[in-house]
C-alpha positions as CSV (number, residue, x, y, z in Angstrom):
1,X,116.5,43.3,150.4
2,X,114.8,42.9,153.8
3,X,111.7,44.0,154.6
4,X,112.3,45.5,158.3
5,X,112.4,48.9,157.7
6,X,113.4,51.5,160.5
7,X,110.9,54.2,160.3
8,X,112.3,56.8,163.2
9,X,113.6,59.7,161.3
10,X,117.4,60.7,161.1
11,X,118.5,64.4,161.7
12,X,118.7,65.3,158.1
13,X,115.4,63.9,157.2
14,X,113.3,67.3,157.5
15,X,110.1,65.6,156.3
16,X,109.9,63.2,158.6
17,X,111.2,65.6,161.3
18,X,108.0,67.7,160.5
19,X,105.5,65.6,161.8
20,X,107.1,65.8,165.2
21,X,107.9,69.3,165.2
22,X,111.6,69.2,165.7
23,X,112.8,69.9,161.6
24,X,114.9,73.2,161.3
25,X,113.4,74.2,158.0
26,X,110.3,73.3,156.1
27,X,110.3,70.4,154.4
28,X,108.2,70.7,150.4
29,X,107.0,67.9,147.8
30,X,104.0,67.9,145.3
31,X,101.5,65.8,145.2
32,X,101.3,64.7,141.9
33,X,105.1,65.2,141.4
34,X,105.9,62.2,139.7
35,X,104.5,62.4,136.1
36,X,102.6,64.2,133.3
37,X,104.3,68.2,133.4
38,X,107.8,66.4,133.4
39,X,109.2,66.3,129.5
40,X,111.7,63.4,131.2
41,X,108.5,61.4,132.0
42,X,107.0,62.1,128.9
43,X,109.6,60.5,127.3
44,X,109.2,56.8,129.0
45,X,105.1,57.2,128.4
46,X,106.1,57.8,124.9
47,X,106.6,54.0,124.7
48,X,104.8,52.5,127.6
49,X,101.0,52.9,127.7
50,X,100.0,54.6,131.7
51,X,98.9,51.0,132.1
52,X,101.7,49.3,131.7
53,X,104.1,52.0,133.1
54,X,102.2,51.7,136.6
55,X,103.0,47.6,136.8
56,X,106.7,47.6,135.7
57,X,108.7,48.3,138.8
58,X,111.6,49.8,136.7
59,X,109.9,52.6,135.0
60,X,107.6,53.5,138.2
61,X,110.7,53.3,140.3
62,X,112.6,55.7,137.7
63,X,109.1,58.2,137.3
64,X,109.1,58.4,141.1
65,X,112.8,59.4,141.5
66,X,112.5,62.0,138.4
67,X,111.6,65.1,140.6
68,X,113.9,64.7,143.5
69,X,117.0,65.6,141.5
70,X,115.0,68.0,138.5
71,X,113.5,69.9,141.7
72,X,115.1,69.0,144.8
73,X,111.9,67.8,147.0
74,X,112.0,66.6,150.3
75,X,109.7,63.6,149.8
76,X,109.0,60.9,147.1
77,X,105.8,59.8,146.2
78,X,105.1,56.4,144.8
79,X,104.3,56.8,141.4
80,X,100.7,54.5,141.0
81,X,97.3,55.3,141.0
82,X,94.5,55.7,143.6
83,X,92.8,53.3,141.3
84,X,96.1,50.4,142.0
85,X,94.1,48.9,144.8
86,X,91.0,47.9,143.2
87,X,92.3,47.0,140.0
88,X,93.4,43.9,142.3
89,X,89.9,43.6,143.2
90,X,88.6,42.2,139.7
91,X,87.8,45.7,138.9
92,X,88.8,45.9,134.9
93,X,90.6,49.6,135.3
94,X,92.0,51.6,132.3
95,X,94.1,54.6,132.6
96,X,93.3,57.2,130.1
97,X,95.0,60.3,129.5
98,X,93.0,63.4,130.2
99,X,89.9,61.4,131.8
100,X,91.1,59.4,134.5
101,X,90.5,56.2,135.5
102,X,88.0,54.2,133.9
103,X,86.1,51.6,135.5
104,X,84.8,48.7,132.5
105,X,82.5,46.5,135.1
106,X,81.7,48.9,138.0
107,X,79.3,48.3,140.6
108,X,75.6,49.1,140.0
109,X,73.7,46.5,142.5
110,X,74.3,45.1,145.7
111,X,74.5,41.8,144.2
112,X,77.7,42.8,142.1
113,X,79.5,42.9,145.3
114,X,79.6,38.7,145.5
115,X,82.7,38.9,142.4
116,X,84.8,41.4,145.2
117,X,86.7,40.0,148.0
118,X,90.6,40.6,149.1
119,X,93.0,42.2,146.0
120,X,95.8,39.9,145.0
121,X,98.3,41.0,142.3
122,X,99.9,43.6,143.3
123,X,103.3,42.4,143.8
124,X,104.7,44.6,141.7
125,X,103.6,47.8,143.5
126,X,106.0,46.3,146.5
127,X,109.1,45.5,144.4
128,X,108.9,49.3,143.3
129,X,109.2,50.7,146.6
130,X,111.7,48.0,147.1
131,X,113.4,49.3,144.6
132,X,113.2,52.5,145.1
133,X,114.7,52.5,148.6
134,X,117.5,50.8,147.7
135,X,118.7,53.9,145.9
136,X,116.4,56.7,148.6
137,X,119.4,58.9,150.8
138,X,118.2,58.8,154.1
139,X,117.6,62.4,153.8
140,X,114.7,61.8,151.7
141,X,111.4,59.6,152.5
142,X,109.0,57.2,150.7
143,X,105.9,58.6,150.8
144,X,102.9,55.7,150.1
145,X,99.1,56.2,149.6
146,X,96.0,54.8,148.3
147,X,92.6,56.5,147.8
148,X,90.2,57.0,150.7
149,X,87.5,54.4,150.3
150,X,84.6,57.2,149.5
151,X,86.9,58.4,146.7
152,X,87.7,54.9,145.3
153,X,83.9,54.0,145.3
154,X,82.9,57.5,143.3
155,X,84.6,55.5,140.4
156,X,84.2,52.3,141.1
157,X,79.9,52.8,141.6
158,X,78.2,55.3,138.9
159,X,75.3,56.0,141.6
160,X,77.3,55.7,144.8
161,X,75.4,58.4,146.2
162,X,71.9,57.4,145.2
163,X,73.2,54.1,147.1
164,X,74.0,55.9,150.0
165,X,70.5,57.0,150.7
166,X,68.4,54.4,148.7
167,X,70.4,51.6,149.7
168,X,72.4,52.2,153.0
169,X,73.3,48.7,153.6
170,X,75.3,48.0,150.3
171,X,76.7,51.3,150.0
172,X,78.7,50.5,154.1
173,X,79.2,47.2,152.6
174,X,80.7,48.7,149.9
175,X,82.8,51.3,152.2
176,X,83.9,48.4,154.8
177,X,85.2,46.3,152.4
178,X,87.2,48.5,150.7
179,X,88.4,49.7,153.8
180,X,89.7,46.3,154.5
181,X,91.5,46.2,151.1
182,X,92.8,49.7,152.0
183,X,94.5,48.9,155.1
184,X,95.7,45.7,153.9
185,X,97.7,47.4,150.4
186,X,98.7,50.4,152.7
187,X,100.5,47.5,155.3
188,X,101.8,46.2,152.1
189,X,103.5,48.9,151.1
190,X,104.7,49.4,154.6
191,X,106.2,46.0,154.6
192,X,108.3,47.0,151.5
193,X,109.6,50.0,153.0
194,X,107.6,53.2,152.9
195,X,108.1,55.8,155.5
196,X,104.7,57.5,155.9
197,X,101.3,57.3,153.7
198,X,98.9,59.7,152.1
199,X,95.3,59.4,152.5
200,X,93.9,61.4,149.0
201,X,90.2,62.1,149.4
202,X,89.3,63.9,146.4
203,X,85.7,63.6,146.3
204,X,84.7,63.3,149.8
205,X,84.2,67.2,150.0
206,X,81.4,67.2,148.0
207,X,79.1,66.1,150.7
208,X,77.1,68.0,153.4
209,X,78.7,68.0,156.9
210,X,76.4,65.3,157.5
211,X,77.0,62.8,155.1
212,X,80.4,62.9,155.6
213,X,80.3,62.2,159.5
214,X,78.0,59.4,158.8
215,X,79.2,57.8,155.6
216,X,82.9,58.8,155.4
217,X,84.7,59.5,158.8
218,X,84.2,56.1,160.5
219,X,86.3,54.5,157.7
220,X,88.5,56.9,157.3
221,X,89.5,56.6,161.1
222,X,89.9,53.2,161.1
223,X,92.4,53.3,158.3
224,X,94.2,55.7,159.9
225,X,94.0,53.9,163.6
226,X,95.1,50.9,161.9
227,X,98.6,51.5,160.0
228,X,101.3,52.4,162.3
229,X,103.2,55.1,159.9
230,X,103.6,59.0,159.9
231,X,100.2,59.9,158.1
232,X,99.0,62.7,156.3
233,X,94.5,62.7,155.2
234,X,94.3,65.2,151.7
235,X,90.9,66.1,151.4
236,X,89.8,68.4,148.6
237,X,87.6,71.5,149.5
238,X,87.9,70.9,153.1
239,X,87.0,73.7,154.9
240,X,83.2,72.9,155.8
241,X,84.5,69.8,156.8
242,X,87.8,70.9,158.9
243,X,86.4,70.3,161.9
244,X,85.3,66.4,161.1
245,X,88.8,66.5,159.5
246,X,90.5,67.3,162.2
247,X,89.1,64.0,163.8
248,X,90.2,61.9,161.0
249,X,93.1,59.9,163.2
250,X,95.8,61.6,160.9
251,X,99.3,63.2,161.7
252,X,98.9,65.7,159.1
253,X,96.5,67.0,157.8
254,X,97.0,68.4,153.9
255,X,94.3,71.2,153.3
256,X,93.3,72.4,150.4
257,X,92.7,76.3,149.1
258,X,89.9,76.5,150.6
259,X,90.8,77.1,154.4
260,X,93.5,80.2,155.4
261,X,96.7,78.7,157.1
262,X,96.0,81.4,159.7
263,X,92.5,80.5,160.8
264,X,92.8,76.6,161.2
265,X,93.2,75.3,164.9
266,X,94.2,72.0,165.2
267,X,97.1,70.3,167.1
268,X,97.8,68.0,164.3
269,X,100.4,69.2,161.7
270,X,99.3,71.0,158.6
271,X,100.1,70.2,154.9
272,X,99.7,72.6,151.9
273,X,98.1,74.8,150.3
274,X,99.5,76.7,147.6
275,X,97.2,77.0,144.7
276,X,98.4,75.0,141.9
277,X,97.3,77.4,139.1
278,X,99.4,80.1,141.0
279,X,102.4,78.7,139.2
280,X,101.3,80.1,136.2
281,X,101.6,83.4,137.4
282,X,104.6,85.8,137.0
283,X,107.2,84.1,139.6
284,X,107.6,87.3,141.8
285,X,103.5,86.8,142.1
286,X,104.4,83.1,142.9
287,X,107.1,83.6,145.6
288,X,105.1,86.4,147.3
289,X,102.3,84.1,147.2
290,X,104.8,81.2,148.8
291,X,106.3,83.6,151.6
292,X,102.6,84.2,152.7
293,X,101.8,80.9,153.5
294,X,105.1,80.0,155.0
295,X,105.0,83.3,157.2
296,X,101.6,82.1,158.3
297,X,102.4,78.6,158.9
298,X,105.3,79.6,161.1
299,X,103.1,81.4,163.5
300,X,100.4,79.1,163.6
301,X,101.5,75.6,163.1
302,X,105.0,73.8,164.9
303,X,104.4,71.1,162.3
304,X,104.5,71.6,158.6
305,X,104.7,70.7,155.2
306,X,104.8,72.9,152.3
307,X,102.8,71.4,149.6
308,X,99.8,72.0,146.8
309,X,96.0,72.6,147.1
310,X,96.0,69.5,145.0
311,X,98.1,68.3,142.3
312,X,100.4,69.6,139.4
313,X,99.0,70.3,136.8
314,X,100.1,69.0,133.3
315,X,101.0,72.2,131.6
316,X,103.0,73.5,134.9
317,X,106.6,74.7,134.2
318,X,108.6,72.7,136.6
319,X,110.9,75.8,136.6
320,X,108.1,77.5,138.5
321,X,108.4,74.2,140.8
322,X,111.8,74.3,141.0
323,X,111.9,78.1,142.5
324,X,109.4,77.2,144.8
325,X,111.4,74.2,146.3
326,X,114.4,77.2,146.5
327,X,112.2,79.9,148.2
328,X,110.5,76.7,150.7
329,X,114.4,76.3,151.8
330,X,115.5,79.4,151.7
331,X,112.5,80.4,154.0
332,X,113.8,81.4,157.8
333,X,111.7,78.6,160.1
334,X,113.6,78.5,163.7
């Protein structure tokens, strides 16, 4: 399979269409589609540990494709971890159900930082999106992403943000070299055929305005200025932050529940932000909910993306899901 991927979208692609405007309905995916709340993917963990599931091409290729045809979503998002990159840093990662990632050897002192350099290893992550593609209608897109290097470094270092004001030096070390490694895996995955990229900051809302200008946009900027893809920057309780956000370099910008559709001004395009535990509600609740936020996306923002405030959740009835996708399509947008 080559490796020169066209990345201009056709006319049936609506996700890709979004980012310039020019889709003639709104194009939906979930972040965290590909996984946990899906009985089918249950049912491959059942015999492969998360660990193992992530590095075989096969299964990750078959999680990924699960929700396109059990919900009918626009997108496809590569099913790894945030935590893939540094694993192939000589970071000693597990994968635990109900905790996360957890980091065996993480950084505590500057002088930790001479055993990290360039990740190596990860061949595997390319063969999946290889294969993946090969099986992709060109209706539907690859979506790639890593983890924003503040996020990445809130697991990696225990006392990342004592560092950042006791030790300033080690903690943009830190944030520049895993900048590097970001930019590198995400032109990786581009090589093997993505068609745009997610930027998930998680954590990064946690700071004051301040921090986050100082500590956190600079990287994030350059990541974004350096991969030539669509782009989309998710960061989690956003709205002190919006404007900074807005400065990020990204296409698209996927906001979180804490901003109102109808109050943001940006030219960029706009990505979510339906509550995830609004699913558990009663679906008329649910698809009244959904019709607000596409009515106020239409009059506010020419580019869009129906999405979550952040991810599934793993007791979510992809039923719910599924009626969402329906009411997304259904939804009048030119």
């Amino acid at each position: 399979m080559g490796t020169n991927v066209s990345h201009a979208p056709s006319d049936k692609n609506q996700f890709l269409l979004a980012f310039k405007g020019t889709n003639t309905r709104v194009p939906v995916w979930f972040m965290r589609q590909a996984g946990r709340y899906l009985p089918q993917y249950q049912a491959l963990k059942a015999n492969c540990p998360l660990r193992e599931l992530f590095r075989n091409p096969e299964l990750a290729g078959a999680v990924t494709l699960q929700p396109l045809e059990i919900l009918g979503v626009d997108a496809a998002i590569l099913f790894a971890d945030i935590m893939t990159m540094p694993s192939g840093m000589g970071f000693d990662i597990d994968f635990m159900d109900g905790r996360g990632p957890v980091v065996k050897n993480p950084v505590h002192h500057s002088s930790d930082l001479r055993r990290l350099g360039k990740f190596s290893g990860l061949e595997h992550v390319s063969r999946t999106i290889q294969l993946i593609n090969a099986v992709l209608p060109e209706s539907i897109s690859l979506v790639g992403f890593a983890g924003s290097p503040y996020t990445v470094l809130t697991y990696l270092c225990p006392k990342h943000q004592r560092m950042m004001f006791e030790d300033p030096k080690t903690f943009h070390q830190m944030m520049e070299l895993l900048t590097a490694n970001t930019i590198a895996y995400l032109k990786q995955q581009q090589k093997a055929g993505i068609k745009a990229f997610q930027l998930f900051d998680t954590w990064a809302g946690s700071l004051r305005h301040e921090e986050y200008e100082g500590f956190v946009l600079p990287y994030v900027q350059k990541i974004f200025n350096s991969v030539e893809l669509p782009s989309i920057y998710f960061l989690k309780n956003c709205a002190h932050l919006f404007d900074l956000m807005d400065q990020s370099g990204a296409d698209m910008l996927s906001v979180c529940e804490t901003v109102d559709l109808a109050q943001l001004k940006t030219s960029k395009g706009i990505q979510g932000n339906l509550l995830n535990t609004m699913l558990y509600a009663p679906e008329k609740v649910l698809l009244a909910e959904v019709k607000r936020l596409l009515t106020a996306a239409k009059k506010h923002h020419r580019k869009y993306v129906f999405n979550l405030n952040h991810g599934v959740l793993p007791d979510t009835d992809p039923l719910k899901l599924k009626a969402v996708v329906e009411a997304v399509h259904a939804f009048k947008w030119k």
